[in-house]
PAZAPA-4460 file (N, C-alpha, C; in steps of 0.05 Angstrom, whole numbers, plus 32768, in hexadecimal, padded with zeros to 4 digits):
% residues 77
    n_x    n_y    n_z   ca_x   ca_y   ca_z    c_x    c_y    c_z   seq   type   mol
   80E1   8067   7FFF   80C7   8071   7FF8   80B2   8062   8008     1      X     A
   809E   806C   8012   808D   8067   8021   8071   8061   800A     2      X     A
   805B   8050   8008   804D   804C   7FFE   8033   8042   8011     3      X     A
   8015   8050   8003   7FFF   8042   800D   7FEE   803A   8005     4      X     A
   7FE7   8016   8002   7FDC   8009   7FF8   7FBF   8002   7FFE     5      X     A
   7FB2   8005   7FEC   7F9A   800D   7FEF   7F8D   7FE5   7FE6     6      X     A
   7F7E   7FD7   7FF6   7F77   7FBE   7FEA   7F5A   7FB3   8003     7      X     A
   7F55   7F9E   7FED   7F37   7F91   7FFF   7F48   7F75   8006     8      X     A
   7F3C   7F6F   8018   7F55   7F4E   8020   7F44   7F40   8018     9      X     A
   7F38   7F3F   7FFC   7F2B   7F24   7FF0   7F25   7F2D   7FD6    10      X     A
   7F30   7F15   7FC8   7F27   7F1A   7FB1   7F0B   7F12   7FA1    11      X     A
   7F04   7F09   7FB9   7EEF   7EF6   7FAD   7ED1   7F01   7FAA    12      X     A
   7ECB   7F1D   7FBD   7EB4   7F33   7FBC   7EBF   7F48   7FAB    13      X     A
   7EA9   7F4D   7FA6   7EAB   7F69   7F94   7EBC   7F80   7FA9    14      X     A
   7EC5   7F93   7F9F   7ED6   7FAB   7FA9   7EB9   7FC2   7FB6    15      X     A
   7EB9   7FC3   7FCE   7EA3   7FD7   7FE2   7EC1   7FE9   7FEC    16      X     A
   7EBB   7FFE   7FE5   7EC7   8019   7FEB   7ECE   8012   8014    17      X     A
   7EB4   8016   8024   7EBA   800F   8049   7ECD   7FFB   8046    18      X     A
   7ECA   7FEB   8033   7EDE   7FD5   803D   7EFB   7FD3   8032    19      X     A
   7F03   7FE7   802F   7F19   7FEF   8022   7F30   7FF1   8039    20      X     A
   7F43   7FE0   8038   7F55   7FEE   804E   7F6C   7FF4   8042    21      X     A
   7F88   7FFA   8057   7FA4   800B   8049   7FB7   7FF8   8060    22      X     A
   7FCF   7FF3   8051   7FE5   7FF7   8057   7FF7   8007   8053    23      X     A
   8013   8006   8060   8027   8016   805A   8042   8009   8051    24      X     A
   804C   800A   803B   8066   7FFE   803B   807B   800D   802D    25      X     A
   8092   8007   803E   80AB   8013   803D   80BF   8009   8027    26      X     A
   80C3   8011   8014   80D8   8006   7FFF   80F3   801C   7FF5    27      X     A
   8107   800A   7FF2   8117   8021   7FE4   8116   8017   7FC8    28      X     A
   8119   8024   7FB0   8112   802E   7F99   811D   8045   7F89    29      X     A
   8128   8042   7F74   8139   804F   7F67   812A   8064   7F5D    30      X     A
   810D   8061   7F56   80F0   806C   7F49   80DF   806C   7F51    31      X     A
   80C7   807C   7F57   80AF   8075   7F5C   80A2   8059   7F4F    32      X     A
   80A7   805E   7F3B   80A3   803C   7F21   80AF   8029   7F34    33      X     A
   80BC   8020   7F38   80D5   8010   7F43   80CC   8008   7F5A    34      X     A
   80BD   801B   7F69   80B0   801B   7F80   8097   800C   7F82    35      X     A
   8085   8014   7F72   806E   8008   7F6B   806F   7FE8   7F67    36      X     A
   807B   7FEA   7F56   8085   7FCB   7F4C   8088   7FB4   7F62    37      X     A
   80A0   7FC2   7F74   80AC   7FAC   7F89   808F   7FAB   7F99    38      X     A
   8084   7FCA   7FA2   8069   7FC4   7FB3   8055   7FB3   7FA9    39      X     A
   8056   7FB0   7F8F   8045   7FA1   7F7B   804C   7F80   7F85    40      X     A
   8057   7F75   7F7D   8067   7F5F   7F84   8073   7F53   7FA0    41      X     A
   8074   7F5E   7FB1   8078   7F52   7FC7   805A   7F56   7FCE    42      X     A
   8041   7F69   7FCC   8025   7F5D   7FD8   8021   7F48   7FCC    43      X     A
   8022   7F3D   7FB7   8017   7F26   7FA2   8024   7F0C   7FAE    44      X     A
   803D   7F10   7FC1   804A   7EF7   7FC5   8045   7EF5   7FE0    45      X     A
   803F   7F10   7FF5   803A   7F13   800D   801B   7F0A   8014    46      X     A
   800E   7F1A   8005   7FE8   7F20   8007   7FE6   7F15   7FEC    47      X     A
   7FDF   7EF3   7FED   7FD8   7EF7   7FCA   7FB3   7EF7   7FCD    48      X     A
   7FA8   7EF5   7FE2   7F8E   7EEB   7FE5   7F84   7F0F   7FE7    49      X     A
   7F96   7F22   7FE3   7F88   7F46   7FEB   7F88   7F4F   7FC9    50      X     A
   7F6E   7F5A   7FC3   7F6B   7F68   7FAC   7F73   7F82   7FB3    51      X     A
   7F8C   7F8C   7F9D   7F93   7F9F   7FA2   7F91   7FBC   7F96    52      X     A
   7F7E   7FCB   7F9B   7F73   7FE3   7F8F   7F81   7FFC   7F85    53      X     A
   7F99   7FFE   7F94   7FAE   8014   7F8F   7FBA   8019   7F9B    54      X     A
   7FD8   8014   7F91   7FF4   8029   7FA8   7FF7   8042   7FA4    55      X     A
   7FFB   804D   7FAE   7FFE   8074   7FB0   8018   8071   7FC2    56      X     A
   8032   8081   7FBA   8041   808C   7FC5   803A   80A0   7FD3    57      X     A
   8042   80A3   7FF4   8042   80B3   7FFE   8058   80CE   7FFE    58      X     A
   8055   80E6   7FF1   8061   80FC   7FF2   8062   8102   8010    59      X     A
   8078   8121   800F   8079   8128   802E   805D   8132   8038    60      X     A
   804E   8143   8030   803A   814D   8041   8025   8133   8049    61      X     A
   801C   812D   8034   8011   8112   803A   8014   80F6   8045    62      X     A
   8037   80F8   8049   8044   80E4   805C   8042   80EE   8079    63      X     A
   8047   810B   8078   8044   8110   8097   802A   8115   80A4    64      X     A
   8017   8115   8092   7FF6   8111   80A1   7FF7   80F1   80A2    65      X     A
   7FFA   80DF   8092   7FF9   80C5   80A1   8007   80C5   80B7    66      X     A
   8021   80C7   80B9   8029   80C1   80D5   801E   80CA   80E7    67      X     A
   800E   80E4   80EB   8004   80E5   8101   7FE7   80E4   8105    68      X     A
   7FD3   80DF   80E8   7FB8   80D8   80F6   7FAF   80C2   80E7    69      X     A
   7FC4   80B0   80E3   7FBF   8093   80DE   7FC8   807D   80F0    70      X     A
   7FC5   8061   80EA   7FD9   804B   80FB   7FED   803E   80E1    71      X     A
   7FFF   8057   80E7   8014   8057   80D9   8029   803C   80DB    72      X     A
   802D   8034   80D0   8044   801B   80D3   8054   800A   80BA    73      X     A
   8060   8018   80B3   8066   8011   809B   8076   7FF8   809D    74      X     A
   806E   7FE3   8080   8082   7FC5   8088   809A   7FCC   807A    75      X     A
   80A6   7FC8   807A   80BF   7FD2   8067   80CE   7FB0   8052    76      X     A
   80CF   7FB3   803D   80D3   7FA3   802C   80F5   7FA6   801A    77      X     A
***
């Protein structure tokens, strides 16, 4: 499952929408839940200094518009 994490790389300002950026990360996962979770936990141990606003799993239609009009790169975990 592919996921995109939505976070500010500081926790220390308030949350401004422009300054919002995304990653992508790659997990396998028994569940969407399951999924979340590990994405949950490895940013906290990876990025602990990024406030993190929201993971969204990427479905197919919406996985295949990232790949092609984003800078797609998913880390894989």
């Amino acid at each position: 499952m592919i996921y995109k994490v939505f976070y500010q790389e500081t926790k220390d300002r308030s949350p401004r929408r422009e300054q919002t950026r995304s990653l992508y990360v790659e997990v396998d996962a028994a569940s969407e839940l399951e999924g979340r979770i590990k994405v949950r936990e490895w940013l906290e141990l990876t990025y602990p200094e990024y406030n993190i606003e929201f993971i969204d799993r990427l479905k197919e239609k919406h996985l295949e518009y990232e790949q092609t009009h984003a800078d797609f790169k998913p880390e894989r975990i």
